[in-house]
C-alpha positions in Angstrom: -0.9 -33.2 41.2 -2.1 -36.7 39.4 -1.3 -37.5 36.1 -3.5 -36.3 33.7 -6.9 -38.0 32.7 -5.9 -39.3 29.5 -3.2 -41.6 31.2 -3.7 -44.7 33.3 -0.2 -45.5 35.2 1.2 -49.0 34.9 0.5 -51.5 37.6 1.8 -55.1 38.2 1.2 -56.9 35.1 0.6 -54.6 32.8 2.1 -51.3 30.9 0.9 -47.5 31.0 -2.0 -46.9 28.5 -2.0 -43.5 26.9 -5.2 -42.2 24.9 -4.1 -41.2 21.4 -2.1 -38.3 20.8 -0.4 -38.6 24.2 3.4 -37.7 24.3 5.3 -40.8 26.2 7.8 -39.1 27.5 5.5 -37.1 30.0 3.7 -40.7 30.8 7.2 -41.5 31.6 7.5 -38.8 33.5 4.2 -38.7 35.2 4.4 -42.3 35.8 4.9 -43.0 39.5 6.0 -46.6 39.0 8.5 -46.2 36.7 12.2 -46.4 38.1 12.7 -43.2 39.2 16.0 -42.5 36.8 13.6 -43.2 34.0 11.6 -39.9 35.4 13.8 -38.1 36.2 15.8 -38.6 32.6 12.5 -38.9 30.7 10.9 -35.5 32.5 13.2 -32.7 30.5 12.3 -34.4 27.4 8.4 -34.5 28.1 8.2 -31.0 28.9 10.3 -29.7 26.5 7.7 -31.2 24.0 5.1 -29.6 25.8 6.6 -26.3 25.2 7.0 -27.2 21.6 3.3 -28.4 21.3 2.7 -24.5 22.6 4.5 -22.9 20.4 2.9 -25.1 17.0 -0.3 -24.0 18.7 0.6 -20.5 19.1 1.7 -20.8 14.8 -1.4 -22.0 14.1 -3.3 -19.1 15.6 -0.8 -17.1 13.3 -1.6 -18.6 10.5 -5.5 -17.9 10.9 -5.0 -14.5 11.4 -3.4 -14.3 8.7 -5.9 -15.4 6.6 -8.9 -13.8 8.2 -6.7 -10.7 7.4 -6.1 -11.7 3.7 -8.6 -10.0 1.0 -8.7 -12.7 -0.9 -10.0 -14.9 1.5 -13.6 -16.4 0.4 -16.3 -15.4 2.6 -17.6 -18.6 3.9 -14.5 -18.8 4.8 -14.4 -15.1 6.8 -17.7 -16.3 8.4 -16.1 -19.5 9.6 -13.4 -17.9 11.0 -16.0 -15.5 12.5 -16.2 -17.9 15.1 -12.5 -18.9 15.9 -12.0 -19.4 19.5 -9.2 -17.0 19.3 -9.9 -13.8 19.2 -6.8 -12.3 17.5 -8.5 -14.3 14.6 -12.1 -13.2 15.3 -10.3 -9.1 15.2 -8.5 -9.8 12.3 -12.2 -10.8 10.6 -14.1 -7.8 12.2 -10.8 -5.3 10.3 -11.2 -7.3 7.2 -13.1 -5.0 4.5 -14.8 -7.6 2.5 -15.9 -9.6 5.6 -19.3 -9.8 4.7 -22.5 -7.6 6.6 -23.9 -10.2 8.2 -20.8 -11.6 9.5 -19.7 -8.2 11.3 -23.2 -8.2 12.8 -22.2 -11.0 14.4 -19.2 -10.2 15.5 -20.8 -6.7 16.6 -21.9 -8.4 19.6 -18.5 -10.7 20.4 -17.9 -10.5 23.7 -13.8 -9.1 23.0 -14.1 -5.3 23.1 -11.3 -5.3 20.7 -13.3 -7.1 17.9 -16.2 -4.9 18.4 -13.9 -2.0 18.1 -12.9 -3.2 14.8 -16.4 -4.1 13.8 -16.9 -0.1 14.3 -14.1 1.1 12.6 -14.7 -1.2 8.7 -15.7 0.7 6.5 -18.2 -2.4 5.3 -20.0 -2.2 8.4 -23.8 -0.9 7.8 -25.2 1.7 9.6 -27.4 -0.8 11.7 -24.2 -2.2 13.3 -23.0 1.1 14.1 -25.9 1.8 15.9 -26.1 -1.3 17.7 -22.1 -0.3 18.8 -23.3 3.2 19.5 -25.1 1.4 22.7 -22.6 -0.8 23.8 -21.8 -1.3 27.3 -18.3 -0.8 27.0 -17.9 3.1 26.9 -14.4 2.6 25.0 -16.9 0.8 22.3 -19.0 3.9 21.8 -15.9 6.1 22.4 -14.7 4.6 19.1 -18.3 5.0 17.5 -17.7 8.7 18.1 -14.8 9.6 16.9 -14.9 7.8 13.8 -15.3 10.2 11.0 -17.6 7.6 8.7 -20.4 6.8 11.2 -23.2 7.7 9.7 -24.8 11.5 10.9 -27.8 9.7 12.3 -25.8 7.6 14.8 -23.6 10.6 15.8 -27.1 12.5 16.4 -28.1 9.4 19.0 -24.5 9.6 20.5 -25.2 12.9 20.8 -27.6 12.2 23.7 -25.1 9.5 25.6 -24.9 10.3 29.1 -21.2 10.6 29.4 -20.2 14.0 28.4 -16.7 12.7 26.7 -18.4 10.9 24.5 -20.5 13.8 23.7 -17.4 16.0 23.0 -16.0 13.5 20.4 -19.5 13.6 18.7 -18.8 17.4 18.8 -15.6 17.0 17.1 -16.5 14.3 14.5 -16.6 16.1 11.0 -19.4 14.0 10.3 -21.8 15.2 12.8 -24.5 17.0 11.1 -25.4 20.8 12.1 -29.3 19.6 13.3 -27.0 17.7 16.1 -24.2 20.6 17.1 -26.8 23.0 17.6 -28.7 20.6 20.0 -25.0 20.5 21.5 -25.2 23.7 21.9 -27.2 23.8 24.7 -25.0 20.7 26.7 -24.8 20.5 30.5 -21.2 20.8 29.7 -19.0 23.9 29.0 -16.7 22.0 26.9 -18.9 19.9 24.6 -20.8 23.1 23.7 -17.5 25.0 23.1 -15.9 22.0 20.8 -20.0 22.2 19.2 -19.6 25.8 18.5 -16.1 25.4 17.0 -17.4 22.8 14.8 -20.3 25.0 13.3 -17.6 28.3 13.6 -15.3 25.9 11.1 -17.8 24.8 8.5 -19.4 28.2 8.3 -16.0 29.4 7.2 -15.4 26.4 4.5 -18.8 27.6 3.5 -18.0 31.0 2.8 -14.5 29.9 1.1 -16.4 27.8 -1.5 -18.4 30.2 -2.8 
């Protein structure tokens, strides 16, 4: 392996040149003509601040998750942090509940399932976004979309129609899902989705009767 591009060894005449930001010790130690105790010596150190340049990195992504998590973070500031290469910062934006519409519209279509899977599950997120995530790809995505209880009826009712039946069973099973939709569920390919349907109905029939 050559030494990295920043770097230009040392020749007769003159020194190493480093671009800036470079660690000497790893020019040292990349540095094929140095003496070669001054590598070997020199090589322990350079890496060792490697490791420690990887861990301040690894705090820094920390520390914008922690603010894209934070309420009281402004939302210009949520929508910059919208677009963090990272995306345990992106997922901590998509969760955040006053991350603005717009923003988790954006982030709706991120290509981390696990930020689109909290785009689906804020409670901020408008009922165009949850239709957009009721047609994801990513079946886990929709899966999601399904079972959670505050999608609106009218994107459970197109759920209802998704071509894998487990998906179709967690629409039956969503308290939200309207009665228009279980009775089309009904009539499913699938023994189980309309049994879970006609528990559903069975279940709010009775809370009918108990409220009156």
């Amino acid at each position: 392996m050559g030494p990295p591009p920043f770097y230009t060894p040392a020749g007769r005449g003159r020194r190493p040149r480093m671009a800036r930001g470079a660690v000497p010790a790893y020019a040292w130690a990349m540095d094929e003509a140095a003496p070669r105790h001054r590598r070997a010596s020199t090589r322990a150190v350079a890496f060792a601040l490697l490791a420690w340049a990887a861990l301040a990195g690894a705090d820094d992504v920390r520390e914008r998750a922690r603010r894209a998590a934070l309420p009281a973070t402004p939302p210009a500031e949520l929508a910059r942090l919208a677009a963090d290469p990272h995306p345990r910062v992106r997922e901590a934006v998509a969760a955040n509940r006053r991350t603005p519409p717009g923003t988790l519209a954006r982030l709706a279509r991120d290509p981390e399932r696990a930020v689109r899977i909290a785009v689906a599950t804020n409670l901020r997120t408008p009922p165009a976004v949850h239709r957009l995530l009721a047609r994801d790809a990513d079946r886990e995505v929709r899966s999601v979309v399904a079972r959670f209880e505050y999608v609106p009826a009218e994107v459970l009712a197109e759920l209802a129609g998704d071509p894998d039946p487990d998906i179709r069973l967690e629409v039956a099973r969503n308290w939200n899902t309207d009665e228009a939709t279980l009775r089309r569920l009904l009539a499913d390919a699938h023994e189980e989705v309309r049994l879970a349907a006609a528990r559903s109905l069975a279940a709010r029939a009775e809370e009918a009767a108990d409220a009156r």
